[in-house]
MOPAC internal coordinates of N, CA, C and O (Angstrom, degrees):
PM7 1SCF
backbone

  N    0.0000 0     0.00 0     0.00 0    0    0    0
  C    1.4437 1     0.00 0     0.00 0    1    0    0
  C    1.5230 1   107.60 1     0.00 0    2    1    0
  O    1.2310 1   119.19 1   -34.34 1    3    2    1
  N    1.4730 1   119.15 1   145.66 1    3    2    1
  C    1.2449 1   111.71 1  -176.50 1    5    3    2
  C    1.5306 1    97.41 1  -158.69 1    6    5    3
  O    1.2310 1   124.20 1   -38.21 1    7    6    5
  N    1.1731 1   109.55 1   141.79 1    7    6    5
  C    1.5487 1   133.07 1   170.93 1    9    7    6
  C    1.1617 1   141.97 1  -121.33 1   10    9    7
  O    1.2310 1   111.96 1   -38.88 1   11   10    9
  N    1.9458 1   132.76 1   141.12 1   11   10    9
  C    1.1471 1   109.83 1  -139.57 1   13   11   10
  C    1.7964 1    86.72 1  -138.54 1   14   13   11
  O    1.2310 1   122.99 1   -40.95 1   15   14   13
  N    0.9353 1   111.88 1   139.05 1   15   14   13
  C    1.7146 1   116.34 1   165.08 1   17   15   14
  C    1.2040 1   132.16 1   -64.55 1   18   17   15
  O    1.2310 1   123.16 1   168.73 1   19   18   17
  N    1.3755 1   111.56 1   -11.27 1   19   18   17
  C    1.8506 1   111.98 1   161.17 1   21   19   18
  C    1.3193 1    96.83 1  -172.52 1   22   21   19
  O    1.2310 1   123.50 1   -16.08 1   23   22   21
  N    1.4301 1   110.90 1   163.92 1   23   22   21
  C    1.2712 1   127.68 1   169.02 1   25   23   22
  C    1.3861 1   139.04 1   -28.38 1   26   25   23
  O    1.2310 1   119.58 1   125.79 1   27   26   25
  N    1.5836 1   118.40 1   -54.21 1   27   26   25
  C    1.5217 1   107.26 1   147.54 1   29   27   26
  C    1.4916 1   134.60 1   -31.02 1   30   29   27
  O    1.2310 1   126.64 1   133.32 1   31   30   29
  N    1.4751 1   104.84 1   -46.68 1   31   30   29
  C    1.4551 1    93.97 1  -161.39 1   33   31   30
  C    1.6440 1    95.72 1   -98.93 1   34   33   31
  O    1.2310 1   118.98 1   172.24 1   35   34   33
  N    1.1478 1   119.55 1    -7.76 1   35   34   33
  C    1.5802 1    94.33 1   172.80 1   37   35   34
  C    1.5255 1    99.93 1   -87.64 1   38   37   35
  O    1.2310 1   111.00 1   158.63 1   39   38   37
  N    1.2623 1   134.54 1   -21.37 1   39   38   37
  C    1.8017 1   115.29 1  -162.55 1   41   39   38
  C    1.8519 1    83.06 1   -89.49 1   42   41   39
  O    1.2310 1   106.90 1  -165.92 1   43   42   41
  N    1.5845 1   141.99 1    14.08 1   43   42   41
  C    1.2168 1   147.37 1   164.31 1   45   43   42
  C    1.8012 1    92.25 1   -83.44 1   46   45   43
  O    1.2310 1   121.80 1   100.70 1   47   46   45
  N    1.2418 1   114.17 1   -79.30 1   47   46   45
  C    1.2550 1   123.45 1  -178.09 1   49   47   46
  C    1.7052 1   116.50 1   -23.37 1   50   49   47
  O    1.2310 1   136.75 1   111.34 1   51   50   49
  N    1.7347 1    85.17 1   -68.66 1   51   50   49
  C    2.0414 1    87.13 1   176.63 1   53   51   50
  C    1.2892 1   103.40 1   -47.23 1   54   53   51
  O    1.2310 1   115.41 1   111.65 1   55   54   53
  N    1.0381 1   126.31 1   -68.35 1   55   54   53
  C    1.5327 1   125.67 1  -175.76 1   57   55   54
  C    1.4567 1   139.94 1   -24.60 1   58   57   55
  O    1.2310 1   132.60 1   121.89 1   59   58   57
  N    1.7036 1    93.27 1   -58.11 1   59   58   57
  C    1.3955 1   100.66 1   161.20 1   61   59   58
  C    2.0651 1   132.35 1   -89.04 1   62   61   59
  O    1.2310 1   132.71 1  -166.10 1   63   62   61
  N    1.4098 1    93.06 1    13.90 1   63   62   61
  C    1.4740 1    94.88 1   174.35 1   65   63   62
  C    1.6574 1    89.33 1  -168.43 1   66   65   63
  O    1.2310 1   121.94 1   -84.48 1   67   66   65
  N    1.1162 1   113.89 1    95.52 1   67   66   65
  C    1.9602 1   126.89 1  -171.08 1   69   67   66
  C    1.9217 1    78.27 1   -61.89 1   70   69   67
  O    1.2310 1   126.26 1   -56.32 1   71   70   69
  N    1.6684 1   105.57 1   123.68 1   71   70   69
  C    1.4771 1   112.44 1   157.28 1   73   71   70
  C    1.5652 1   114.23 1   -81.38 1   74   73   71
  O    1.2310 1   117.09 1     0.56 1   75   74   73
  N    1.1456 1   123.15 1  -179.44 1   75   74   73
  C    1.6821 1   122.56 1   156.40 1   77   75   74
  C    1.3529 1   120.10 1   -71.44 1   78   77   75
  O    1.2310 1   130.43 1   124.48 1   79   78   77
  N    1.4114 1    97.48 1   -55.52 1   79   78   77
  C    1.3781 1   101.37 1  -172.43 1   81   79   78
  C    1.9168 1   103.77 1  -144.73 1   82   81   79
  O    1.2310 1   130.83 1   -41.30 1   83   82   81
  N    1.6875 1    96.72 1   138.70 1   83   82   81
  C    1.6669 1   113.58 1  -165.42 1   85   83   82
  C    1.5842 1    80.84 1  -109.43 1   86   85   83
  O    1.2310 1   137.27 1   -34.90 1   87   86   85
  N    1.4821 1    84.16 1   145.10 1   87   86   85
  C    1.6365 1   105.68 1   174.39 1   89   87   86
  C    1.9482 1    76.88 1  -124.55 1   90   89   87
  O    1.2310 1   132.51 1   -45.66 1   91   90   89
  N    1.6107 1    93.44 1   134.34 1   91   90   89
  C    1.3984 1   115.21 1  -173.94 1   93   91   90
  C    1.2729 1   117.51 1  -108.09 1   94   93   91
  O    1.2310 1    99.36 1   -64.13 1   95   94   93
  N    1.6252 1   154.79 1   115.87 1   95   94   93
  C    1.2845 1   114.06 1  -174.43 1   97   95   94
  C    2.1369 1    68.87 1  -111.65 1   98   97   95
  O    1.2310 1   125.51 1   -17.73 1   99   98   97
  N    1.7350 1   107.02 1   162.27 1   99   98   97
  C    0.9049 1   123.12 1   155.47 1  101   99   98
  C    1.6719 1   146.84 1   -76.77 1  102  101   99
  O    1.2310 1   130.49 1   179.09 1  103  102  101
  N    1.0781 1    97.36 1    -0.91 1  103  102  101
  C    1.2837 1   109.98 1  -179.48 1  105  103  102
  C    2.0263 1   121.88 1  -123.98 1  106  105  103
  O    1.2310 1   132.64 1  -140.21 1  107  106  105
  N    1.4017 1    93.19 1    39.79 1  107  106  105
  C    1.2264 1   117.77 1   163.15 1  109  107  106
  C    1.4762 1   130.02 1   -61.65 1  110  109  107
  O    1.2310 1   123.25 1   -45.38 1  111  110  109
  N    1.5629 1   111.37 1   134.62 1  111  110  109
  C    1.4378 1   110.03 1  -161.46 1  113  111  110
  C    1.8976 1    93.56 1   -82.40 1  114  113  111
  O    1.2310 1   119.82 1    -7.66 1  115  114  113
  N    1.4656 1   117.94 1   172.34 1  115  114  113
  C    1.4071 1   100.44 1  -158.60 1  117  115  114
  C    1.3652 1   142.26 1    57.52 1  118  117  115
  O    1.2310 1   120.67 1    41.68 1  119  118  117
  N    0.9120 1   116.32 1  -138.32 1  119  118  117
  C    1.8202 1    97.59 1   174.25 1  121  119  118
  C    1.6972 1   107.76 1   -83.49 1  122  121  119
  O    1.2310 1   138.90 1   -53.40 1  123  122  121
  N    1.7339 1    80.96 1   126.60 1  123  122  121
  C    1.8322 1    84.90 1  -172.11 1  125  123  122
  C    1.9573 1   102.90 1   -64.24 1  126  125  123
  O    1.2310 1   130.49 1     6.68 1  127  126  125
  N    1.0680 1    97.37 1  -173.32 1  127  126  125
  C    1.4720 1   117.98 1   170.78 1  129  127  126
  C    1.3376 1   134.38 1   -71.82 1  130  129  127
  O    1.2310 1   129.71 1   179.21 1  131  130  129
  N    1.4471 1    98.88 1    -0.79 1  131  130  129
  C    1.6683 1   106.98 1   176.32 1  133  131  130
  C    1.6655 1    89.52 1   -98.19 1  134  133  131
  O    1.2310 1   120.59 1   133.27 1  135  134  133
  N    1.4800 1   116.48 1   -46.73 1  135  134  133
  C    1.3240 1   128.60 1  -151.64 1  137  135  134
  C    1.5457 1   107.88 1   -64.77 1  138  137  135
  O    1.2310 1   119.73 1   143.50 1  139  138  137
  N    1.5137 1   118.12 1   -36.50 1  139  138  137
  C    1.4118 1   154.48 1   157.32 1  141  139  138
  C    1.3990 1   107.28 1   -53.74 1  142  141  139
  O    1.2310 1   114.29 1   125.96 1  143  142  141
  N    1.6354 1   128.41 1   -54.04 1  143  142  141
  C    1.7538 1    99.84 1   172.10 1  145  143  142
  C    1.6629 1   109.29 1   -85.28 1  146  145  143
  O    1.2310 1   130.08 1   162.23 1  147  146  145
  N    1.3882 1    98.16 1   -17.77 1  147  146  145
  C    2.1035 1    80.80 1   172.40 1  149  147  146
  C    1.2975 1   110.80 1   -37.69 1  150  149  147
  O    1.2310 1   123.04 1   118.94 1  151  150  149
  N    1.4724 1   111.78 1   -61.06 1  151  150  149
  C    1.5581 1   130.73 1  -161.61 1  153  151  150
  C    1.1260 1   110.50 1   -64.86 1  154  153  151
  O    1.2310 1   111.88 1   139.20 1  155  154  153
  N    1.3678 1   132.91 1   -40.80 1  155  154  153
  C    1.3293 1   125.81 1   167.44 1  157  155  154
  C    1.4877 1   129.37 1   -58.74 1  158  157  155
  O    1.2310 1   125.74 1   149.59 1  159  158  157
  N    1.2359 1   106.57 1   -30.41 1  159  158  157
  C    1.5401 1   127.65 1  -174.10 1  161  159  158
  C    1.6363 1   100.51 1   -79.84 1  162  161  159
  O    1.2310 1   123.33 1   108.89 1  163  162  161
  N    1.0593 1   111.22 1   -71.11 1  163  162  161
  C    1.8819 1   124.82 1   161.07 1  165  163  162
  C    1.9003 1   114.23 1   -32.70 1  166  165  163
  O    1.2310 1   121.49 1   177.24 1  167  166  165
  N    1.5735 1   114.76 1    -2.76 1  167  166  165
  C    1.3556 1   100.77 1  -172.52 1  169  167  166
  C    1.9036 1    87.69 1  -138.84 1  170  169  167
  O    1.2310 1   134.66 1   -45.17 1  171  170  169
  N    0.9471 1    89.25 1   134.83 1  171  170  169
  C    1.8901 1   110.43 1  -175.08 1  173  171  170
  C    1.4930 1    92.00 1   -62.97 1  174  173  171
  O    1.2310 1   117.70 1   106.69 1  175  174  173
  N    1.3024 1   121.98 1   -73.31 1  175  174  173
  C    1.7046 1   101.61 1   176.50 1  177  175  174
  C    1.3557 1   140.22 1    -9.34 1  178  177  175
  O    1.2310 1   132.20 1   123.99 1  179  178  177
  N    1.2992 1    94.04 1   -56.01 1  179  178  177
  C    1.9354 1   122.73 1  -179.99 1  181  179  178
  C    0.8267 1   122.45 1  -124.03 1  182  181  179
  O    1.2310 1   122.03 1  -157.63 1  183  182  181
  N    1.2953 1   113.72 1    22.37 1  183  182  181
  C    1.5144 1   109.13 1   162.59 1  185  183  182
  C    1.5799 1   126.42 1   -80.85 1  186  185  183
  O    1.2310 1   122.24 1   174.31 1  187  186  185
  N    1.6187 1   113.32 1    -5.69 1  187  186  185
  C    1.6400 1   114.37 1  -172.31 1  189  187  186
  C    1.5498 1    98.08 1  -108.64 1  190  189  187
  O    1.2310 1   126.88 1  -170.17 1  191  190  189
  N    1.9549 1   104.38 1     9.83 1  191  190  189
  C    1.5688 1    97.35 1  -172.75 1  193  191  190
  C    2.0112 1    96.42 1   -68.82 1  194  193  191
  O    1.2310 1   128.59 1   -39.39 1  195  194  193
  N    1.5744 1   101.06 1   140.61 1  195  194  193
  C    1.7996 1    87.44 1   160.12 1  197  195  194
  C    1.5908 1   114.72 1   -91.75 1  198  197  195
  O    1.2310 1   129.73 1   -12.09 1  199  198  197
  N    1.1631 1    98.85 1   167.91 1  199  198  197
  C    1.7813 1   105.68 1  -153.73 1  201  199  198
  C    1.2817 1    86.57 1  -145.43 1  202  201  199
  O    1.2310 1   129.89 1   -50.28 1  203  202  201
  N    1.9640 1    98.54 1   129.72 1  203  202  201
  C    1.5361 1    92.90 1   179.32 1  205  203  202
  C    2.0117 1    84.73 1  -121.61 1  206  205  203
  O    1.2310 1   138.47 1   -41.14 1  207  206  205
  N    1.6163 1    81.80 1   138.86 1  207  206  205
  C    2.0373 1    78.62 1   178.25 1  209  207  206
  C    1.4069 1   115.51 1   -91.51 1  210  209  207
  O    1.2310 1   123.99 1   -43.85 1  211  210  209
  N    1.3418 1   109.96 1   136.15 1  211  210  209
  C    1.6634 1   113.91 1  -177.00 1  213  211  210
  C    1.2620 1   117.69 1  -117.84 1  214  213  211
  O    1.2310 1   110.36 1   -81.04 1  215  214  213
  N    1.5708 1   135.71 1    98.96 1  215  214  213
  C    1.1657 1   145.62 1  -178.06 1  217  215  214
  C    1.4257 1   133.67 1  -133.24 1  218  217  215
  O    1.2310 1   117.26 1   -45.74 1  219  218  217
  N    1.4001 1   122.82 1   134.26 1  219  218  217
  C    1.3838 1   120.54 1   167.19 1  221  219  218
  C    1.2230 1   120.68 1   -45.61 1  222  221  219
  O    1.2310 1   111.34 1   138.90 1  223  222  221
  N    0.8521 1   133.91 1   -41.10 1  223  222  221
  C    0.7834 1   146.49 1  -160.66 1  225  223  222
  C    1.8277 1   119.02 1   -86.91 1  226  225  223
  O    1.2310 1   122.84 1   -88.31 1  227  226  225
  N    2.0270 1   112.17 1    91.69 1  227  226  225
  C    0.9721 1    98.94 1  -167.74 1  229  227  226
  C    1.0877 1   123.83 1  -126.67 1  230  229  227
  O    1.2310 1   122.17 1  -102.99 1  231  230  229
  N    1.5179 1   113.45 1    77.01 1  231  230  229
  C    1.2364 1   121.50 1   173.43 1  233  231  230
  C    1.8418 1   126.41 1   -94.72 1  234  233  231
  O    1.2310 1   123.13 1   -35.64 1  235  234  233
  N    1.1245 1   111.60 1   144.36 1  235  234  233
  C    1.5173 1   100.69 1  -176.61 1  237  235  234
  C    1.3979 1   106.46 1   -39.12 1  238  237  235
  O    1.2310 1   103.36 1    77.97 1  239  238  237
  N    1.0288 1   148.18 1  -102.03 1  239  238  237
  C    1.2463 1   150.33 1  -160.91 1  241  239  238
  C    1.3017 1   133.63 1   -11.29 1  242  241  239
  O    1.2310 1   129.40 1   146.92 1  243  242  241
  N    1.5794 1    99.48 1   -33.08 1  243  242  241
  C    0.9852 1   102.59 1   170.14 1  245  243  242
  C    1.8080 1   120.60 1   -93.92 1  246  245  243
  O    1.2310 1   114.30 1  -166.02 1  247  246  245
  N    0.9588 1   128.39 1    13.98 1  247  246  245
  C    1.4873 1   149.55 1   162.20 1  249  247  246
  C    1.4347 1   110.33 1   -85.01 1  250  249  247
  O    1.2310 1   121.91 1   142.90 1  251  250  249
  N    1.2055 1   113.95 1   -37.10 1  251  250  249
  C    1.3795 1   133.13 1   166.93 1  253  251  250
  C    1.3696 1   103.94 1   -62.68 1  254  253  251
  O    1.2310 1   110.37 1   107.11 1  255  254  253
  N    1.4312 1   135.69 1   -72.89 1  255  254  253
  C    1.2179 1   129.95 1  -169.33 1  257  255  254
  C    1.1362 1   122.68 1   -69.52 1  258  257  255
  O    1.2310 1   124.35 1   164.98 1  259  258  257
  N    1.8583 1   109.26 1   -15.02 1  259  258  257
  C    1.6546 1    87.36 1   176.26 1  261  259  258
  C    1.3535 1   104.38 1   -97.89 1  262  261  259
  O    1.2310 1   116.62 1  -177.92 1  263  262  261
  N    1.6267 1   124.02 1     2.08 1  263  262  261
  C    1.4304 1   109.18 1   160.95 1  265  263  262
  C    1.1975 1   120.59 1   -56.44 1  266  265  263
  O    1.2310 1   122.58 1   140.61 1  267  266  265
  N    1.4741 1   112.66 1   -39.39 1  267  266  265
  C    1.6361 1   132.02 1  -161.11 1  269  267  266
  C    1.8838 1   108.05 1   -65.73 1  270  269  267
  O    1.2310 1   132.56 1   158.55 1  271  270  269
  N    1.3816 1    93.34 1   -21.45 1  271  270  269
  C    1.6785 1   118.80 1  -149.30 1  273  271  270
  C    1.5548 1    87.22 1   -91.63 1  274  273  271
  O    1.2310 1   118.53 1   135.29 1  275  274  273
  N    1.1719 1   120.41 1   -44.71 1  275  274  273
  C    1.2231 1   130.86 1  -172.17 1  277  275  274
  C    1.4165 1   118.61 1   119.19 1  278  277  275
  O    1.2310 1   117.07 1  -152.96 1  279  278  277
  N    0.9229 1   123.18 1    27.04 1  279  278  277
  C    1.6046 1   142.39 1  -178.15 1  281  279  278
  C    1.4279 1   102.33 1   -57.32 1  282  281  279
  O    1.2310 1   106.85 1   -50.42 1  283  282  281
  N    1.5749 1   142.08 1   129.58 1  283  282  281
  C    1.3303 1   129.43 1   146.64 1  285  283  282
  C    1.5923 1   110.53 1   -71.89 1  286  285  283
  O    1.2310 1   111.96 1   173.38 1  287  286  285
  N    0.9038 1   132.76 1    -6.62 1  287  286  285
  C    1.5743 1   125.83 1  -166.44 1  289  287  286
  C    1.8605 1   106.68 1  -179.35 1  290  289  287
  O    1.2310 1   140.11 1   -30.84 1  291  290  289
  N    1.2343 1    78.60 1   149.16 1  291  290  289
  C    1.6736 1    85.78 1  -176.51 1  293  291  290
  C    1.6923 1   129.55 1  -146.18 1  294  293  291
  O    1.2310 1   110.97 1   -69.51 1  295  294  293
  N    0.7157 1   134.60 1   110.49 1  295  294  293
  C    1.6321 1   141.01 1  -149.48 1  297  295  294
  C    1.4444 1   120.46 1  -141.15 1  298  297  295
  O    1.2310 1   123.14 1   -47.94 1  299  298  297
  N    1.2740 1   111.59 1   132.06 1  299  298  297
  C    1.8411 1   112.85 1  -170.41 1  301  299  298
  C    1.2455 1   126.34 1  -106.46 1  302  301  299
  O    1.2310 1   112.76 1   -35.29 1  303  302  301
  N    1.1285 1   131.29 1   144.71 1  303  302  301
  C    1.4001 1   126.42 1  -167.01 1  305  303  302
  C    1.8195 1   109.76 1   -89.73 1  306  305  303
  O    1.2310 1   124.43 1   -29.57 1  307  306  305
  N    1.2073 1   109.11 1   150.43 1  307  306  305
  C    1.8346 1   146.13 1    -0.80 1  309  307  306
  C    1.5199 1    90.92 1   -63.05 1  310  309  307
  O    1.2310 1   113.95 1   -20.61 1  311  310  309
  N    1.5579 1   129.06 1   159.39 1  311  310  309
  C    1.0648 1   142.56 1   162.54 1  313  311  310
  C    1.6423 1    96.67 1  -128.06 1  314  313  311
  O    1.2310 1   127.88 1   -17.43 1  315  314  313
  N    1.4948 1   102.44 1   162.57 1  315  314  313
  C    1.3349 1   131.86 1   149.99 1  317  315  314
  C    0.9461 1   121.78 1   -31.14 1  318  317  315
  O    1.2310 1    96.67 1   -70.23 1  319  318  317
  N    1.7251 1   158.89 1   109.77 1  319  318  317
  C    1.5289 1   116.38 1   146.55 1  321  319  318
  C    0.9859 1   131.73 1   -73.76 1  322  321  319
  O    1.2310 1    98.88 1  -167.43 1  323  322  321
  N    0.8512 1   155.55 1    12.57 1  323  322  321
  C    1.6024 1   155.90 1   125.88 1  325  323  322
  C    1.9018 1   100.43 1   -47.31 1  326  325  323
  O    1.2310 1   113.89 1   123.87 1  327  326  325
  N    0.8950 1   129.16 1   -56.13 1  327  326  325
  C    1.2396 1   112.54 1  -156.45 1  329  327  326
  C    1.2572 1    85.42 1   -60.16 1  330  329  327
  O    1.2310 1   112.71 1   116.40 1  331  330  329
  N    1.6879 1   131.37 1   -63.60 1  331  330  329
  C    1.0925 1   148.28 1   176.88 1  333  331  330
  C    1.9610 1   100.93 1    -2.98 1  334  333  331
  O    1.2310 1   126.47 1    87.45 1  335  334  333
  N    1.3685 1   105.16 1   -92.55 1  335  334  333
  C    1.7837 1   108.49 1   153.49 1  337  335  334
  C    1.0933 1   123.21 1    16.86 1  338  337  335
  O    1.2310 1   138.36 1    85.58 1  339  338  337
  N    1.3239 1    82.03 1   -94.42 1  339  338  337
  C    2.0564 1   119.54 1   176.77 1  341  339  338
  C    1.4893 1    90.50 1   -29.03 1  342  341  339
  O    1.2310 1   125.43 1    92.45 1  343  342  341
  N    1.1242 1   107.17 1   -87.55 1  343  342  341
  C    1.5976 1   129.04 1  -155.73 1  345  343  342
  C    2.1639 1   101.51 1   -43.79 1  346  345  343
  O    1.2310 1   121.20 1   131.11 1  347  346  345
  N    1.3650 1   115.31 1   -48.89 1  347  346  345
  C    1.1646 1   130.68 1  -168.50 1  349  347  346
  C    1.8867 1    94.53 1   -66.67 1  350  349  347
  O    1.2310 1   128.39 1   127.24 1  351  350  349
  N    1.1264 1   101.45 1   -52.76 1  351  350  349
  C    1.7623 1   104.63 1  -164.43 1  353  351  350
  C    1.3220 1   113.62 1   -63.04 1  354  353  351
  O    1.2310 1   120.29 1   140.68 1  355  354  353
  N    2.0145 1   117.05 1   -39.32 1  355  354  353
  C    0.9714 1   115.03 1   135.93 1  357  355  354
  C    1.4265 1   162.99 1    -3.42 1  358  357  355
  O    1.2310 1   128.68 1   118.94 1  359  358  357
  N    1.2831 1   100.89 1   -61.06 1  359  358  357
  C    1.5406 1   142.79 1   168.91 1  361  359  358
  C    1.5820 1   112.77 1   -69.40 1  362  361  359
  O    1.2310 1   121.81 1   132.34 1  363  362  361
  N    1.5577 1   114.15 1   -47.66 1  363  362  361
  C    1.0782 1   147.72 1  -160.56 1  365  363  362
  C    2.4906 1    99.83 1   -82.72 1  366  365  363
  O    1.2310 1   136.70 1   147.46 1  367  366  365
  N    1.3392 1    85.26 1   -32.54 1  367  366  365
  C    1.5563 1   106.87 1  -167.36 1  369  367  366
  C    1.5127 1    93.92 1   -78.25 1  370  369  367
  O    1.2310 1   127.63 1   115.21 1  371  370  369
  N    1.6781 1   102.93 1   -64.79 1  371  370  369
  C    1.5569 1   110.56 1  -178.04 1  373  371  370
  C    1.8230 1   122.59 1   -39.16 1  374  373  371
  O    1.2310 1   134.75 1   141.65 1  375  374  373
  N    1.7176 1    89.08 1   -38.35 1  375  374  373
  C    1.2334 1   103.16 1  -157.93 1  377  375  374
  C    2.3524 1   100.19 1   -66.18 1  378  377  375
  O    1.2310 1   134.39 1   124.18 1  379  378  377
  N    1.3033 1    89.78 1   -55.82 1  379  378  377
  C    1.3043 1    96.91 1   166.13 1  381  379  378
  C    1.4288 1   144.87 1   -33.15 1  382  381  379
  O    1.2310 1   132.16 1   143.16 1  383  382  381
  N    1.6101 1    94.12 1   -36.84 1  383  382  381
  C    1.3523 1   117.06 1  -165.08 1  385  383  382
  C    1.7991 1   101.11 1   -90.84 1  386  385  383
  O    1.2310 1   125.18 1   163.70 1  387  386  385
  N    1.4059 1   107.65 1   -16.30 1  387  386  385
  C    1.0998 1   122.69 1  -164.54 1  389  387  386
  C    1.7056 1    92.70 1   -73.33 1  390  389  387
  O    1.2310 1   101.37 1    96.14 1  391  390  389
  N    1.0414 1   151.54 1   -83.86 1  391  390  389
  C    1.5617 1   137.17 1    18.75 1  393  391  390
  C    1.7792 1    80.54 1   168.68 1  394  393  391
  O    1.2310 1   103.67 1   -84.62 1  395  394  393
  N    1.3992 1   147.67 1    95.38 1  395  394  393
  C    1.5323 1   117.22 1  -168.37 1  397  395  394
  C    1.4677 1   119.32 1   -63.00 1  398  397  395
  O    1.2310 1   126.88 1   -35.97 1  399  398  397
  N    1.0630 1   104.38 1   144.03 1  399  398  397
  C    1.6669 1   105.39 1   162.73 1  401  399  398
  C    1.0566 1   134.35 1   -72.80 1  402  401  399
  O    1.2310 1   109.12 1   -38.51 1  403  402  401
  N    1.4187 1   137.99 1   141.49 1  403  402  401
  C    1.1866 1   136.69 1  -135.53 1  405  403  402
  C    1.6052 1   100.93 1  -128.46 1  406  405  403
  O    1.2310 1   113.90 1   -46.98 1  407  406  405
  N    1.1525 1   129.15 1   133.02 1  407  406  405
  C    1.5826 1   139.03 1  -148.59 1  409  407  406
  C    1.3990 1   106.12 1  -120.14 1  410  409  407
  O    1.2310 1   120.10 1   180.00 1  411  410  409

């Protein structure tokens, strides 16, 4: 697990070691969190990373945009941790299932 203090250095991070799954918050200093899944989505590397978006900010619309954005999942703060889990293992399930099988 690894964590990054703003936007530069985590869409550096994905880059140099593709995770499974990015927990996003949007309101990142540097490139915010919208600006951060464009780029991931826009780059063949990381583009099959799933991305769950994490924001205060909870208005419909913005659930909307990070579907639109390409968000696999999206969740507002304070959250649960357990849902938190849920939501990651999920992610974590998809990601697997995705994944070819090997013969």
């Amino acid at each position: 697990m690894r964590f990054a203090e703003d936007g530069l250095i985590g869409l550096a991070a994905a880059r140099a070691s593709v995770p499974d799954v990015i927990i996003l918050d949007i309101g990142l200093p540097g490139l915010d969190g919208w600006e951060v899944l464009a780029q991931l989505r826009s780059d063949s590397d990381t583009l099959g990373v799933r991305v769950l978006v994490l924001t205060a900010h909870a208005q419909p619309e913005m659930a909307d945009r990070a579907a639109a954005d390409g968000a696999d999942d999206f969740m507002t703060k304070p959250f649960r941790p357990n849902d938190l889990r849920i939501s990651v293992e999920a992610l974590l399930e998809s990601t697997a299932e995705a994944l070819p099988v090997e013969q």
